[in-house]
C-alpha positions in Angstrom: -16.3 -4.5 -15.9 -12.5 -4.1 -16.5 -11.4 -6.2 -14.2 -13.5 -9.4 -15.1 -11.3 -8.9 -19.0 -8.3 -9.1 -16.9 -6.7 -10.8 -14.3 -8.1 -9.7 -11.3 -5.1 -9.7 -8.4 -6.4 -9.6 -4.7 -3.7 -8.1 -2.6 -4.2 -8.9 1.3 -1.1 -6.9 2.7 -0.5 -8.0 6.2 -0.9 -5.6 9.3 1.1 -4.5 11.7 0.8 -5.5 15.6 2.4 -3.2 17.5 1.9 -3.6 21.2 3.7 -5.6 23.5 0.2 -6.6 24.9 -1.3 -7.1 21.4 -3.8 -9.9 21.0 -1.4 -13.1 19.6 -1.9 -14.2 16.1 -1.1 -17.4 15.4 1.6 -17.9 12.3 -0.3 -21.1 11.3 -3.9 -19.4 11.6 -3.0 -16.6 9.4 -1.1 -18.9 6.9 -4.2 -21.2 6.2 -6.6 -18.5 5.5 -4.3 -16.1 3.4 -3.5 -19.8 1.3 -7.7 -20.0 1.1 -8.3 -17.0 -0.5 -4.9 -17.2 -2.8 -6.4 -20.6 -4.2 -10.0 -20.5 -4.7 -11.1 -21.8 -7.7 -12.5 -20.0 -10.4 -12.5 -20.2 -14.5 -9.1 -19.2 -15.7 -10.4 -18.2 -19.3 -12.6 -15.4 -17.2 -10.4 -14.1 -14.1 -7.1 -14.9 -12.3 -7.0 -15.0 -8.4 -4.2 -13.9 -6.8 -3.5 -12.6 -3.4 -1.1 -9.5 -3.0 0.0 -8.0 -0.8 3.4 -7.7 2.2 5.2 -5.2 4.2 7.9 -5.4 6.3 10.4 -3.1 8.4 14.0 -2.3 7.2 14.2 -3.2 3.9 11.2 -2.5 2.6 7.0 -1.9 3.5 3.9 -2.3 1.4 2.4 -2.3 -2.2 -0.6 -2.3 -4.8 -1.5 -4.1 -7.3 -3.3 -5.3 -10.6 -7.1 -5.4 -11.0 -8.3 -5.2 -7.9 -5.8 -5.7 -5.1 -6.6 -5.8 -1.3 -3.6 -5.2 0.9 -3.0 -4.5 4.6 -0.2 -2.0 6.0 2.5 -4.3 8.0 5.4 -2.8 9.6 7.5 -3.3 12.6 8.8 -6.5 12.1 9.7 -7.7 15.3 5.9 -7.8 15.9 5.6 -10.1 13.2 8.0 -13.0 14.5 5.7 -16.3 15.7 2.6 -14.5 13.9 3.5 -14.3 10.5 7.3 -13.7 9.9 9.7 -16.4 10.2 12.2 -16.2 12.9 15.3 -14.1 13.3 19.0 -16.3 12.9 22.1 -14.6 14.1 25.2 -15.2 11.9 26.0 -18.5 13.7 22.7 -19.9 13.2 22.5 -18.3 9.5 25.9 -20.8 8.9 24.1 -23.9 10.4 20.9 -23.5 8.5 20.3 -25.2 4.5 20.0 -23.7 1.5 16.2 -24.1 1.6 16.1 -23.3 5.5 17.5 -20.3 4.7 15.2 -19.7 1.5 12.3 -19.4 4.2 13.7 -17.5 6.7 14.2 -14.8 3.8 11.2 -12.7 4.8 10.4 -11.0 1.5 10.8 -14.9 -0.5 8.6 -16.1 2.7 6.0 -13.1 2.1 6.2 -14.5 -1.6 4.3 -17.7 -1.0 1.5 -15.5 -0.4 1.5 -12.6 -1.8 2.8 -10.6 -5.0 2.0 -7.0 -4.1 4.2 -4.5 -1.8 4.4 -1.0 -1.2 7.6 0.4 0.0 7.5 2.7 2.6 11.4 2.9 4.0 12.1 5.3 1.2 9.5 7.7 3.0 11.8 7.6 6.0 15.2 7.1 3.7 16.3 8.2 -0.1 15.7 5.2 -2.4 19.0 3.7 -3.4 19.6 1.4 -6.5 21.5 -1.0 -4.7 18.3 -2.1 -2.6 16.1 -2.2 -5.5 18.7 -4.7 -7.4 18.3 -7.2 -4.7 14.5 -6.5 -4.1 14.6 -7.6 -8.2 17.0 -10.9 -7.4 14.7 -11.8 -4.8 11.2 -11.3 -5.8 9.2 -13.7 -8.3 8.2 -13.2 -12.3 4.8 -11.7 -10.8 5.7 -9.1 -7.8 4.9 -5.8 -8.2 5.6 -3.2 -6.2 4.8 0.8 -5.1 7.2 2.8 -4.1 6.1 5.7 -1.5 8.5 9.3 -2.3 10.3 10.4 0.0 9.8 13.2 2.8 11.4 15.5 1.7 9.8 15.3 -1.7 5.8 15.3 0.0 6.8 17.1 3.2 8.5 19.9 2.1 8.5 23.6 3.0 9.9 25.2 -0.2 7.7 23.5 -2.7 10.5 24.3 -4.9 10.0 22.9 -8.1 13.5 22.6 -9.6 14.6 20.9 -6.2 11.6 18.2 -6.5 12.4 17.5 -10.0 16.3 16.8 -8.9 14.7 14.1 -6.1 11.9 12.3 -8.4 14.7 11.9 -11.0 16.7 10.3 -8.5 13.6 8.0 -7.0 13.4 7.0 -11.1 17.2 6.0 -11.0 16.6 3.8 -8.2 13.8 1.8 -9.0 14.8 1.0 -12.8 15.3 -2.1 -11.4 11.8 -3.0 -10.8 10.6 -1.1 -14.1 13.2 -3.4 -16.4 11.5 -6.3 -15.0 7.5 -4.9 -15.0 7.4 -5.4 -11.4 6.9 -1.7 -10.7 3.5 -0.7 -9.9 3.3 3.4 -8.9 5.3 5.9 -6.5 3.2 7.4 -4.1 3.2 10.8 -3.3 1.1 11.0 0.1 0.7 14.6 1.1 -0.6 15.8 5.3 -3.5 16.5 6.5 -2.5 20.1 7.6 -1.2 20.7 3.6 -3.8 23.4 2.3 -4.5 23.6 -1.4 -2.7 26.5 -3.1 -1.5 27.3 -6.8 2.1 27.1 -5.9 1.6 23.7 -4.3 -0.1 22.0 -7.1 2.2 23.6 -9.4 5.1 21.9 -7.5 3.0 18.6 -7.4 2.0 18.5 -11.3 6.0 19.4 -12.1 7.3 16.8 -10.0 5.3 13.9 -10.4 4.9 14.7 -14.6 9.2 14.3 -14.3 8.5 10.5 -13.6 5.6 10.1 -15.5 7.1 11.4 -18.5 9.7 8.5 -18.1 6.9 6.0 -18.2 6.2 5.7 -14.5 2.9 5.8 -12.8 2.8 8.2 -10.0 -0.2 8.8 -7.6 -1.3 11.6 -5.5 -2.7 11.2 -1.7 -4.7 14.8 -0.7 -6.0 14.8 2.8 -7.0 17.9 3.5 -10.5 19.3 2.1 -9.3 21.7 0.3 -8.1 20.0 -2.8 -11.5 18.4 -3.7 -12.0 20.7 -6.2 -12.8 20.1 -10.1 -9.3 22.3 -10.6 -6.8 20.3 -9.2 -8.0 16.7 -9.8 -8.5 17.5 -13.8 -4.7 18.9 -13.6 -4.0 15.4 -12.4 -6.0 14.2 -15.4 -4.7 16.6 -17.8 -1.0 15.7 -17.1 -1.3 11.8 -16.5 -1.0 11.7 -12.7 -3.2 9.0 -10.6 -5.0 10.7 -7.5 -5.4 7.8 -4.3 -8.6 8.2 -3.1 -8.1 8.1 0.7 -10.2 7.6 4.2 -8.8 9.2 7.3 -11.2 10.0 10.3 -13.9 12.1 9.9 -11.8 15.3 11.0 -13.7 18.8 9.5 -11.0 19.4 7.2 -10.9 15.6 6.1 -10.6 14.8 2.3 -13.7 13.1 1.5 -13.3 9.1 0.3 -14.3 8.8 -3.1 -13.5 6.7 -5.7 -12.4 8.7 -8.5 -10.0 8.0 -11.6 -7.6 10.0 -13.5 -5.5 7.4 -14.5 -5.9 4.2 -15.9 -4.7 2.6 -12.2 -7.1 2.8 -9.4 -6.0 3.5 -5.6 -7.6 3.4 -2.6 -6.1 3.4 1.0 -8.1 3.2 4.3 -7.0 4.3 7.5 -9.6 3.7 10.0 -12.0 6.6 11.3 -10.6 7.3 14.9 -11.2 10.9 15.3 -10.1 10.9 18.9 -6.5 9.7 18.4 -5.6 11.0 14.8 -4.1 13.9 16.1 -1.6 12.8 19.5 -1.6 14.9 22.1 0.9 17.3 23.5 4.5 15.8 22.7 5.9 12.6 22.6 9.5 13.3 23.3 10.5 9.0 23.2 10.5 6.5 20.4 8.3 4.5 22.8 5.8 7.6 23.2 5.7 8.1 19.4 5.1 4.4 18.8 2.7 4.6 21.0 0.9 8.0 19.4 0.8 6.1 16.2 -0.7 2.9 17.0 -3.6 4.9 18.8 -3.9 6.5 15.5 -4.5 3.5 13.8 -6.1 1.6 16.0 -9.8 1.0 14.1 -11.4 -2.0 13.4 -14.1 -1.3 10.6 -17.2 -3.4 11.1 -18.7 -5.9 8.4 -20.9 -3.8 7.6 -18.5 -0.9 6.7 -16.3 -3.0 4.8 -19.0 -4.2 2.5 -19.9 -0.6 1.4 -16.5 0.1 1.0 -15.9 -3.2 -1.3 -19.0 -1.9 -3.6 -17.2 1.5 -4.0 -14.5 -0.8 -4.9 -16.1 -2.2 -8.3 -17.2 1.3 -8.8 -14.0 2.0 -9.2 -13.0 -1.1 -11.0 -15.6 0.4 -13.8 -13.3 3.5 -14.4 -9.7 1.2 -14.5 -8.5 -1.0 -15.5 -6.9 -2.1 -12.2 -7.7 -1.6 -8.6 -5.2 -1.0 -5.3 -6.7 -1.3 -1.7 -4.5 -0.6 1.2 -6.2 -1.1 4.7 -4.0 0.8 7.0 -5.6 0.3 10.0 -2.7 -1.4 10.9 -2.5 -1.9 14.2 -3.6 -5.3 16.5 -4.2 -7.1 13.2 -7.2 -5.2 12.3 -5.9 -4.5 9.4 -5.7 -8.2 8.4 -9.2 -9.6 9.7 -10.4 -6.9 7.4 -8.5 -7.1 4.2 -9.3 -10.8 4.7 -12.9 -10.3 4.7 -12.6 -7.6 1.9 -11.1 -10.3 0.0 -14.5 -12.7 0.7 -16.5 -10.1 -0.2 -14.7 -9.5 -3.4 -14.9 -13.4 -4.4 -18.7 -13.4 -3.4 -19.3 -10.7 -6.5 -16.9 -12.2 -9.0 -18.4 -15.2 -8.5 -22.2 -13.9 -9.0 -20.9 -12.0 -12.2 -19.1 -14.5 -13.5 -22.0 -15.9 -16.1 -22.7 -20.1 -15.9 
């Protein structure tokens, strides 16, 4: 298996809370246990452990990682404070605090005595700027990586007009030559709706774009969710032109993408986002920002059982067979489900390398 040749990174990416009634986490609790499964002891002539994983709101979200990586979806910050993230300071308290008190209340250093893996997902909501990426780089350790998610109006588009998509991917690989000058950049992510019917235009567009970064040397992975693209066609295009696919679980909808765990590139990806059918799609309108938080915490609101997350972790080495690295997202993100099972995904993942590793 490729990933007991290399070093096998664990990501554990953090998940978001988001009600004002959520069940507390305590900051200390989740600490202890993310530090337990960073530092477990295993030979480092036959695999590395590392934990991955953070997100946060603002400046940036959540990435993959090496070998097999394990990460949880976090977002709304303000969620986080007295769970996981360190307080907020105002400018008067910024002045009064030391250089090392300010060191930890710096979220994404903070997230990085824990983790090494995030996925960006601001530059879904806003166009990726250089600027950002140059500090991400000055403040992130030799080992982060990250994924960068492409923008909406790349994935979400109405035209599907090539020459247009070409112009923004360009600009996405501008951006992040920050991270790729120092190796810390891991894959853009190109995650398409559920309502997004296969067509030959479409994948046309989607081979055309994505092959404009990956012809610079960047990885860029595809996220289908509707059934109509798992066909032979479109995933060998993917193949054919160097382009990852992101094997994907959304409720069991009838037009659902089936979870698999297929390769066409040398980087695994796999992102879970719990199987509750009765919320995926909101309904009627949700004309406030508090109504459409609302809409999409009910969306991810899923707690997989033990016994779900164990199948899923075996699919995982399936996949580790094809690759030679492996990126889990759970995205069940909301009320820390996301964390008790990345957490456990991680346990489970330990439990194997340890039986394979040989006396």
């Amino acid at each position: 298996m490729k990933t007991l040749t290399s070093a096998l990174a664990l990501s554990s990416l953090l998940a978001f809370v988001g009600a004002a009634d959520a069940v507390p986490l305590d900051h200390s609790v989740v600490v202890a246990a993310v530090h337990k499964a960073a530092t477990r002891n295993l030979p480092d002539t036959v695999v590395a452990l590392e934990v991955y994983g953070v997100s946060f709101r603002g400046s940036v979200d959540v990435p993959e990682g090496a070998a097999v990586s394990v990460r949880v979806r976090a977002d709304g910050d303000e969620d986080w404070i007295g769970r996981f993230n360190p307080p907020k300071a105002n400018k008067r308290q910024q002045a009064e605090l030391t250089e090392s008190q300010r060191e930890d209340r710096d979220r994404l250093k903070f997230y990085q005595k824990y983790f090494s893996f995030v996925e960006i997902n601001n530059t879904f909501y806003r166009e990726p700027m250089i600027g950002n990426f140059l500090d991400i780089e000055r403040r992130s350790k030799p080992s982060m990586q990250y994924a960068v998610k492409m923008h909406r109006s790349i994935s979400h588009t109405k035209t599907w007009d090539i020459d247009t998509g070409k112009r923004l991917v360009r600009d996405h690989v501008t951006a992040v030559s920050p991270l790729v000058e120092t190796g810390r950049f891991f894959s853009f992510l190109i995650q398409l709706e559920d309502r997004v019917v296969r067509s030959q235009k479409r994948l046309d567009y989607l081979l055309a774009v994505a092959s404009e970064a990956v012809q610079e040397g960047l990885d860029v992975h595809v996220e289908f969710r509707h059934i109509s693209w798992h066909e032979m066609h479109p995933i060998q295009a993917l193949k054919d032109c160097g382009i990852g696919i992101c094997n994907t679980e959304i409720p069991p909808i009838r037009h659902a993408f089936p979870l698999k765990a297929y390769a066409t590139t040398d980087k695994g990806y796999v992102r879970y986002s719990g199987r509750n059918q009765k919320t995926w799609v909101p309904e009627g309108e949700q004309k406030t920002s508090k109504e459409r938080i609302a809409a999409r915490n009910a969306r991810y609101d899923y707690l997989y059982s033990e016994e779900e997350v164990r199948r899923r972790t075996m699919a995982q080495f399936e996949l580790g067979l094809k690759v030679s690295s492996v990126a889990i997202a759970w995205n069940n993100h909301y009320n820390t489900q996301a964390v008790q099972n990345a957490l456990f995904n991680i346990n489970l993942l330990q439990q194997q390398l340890e039986l394979s590793i040989p006396p």
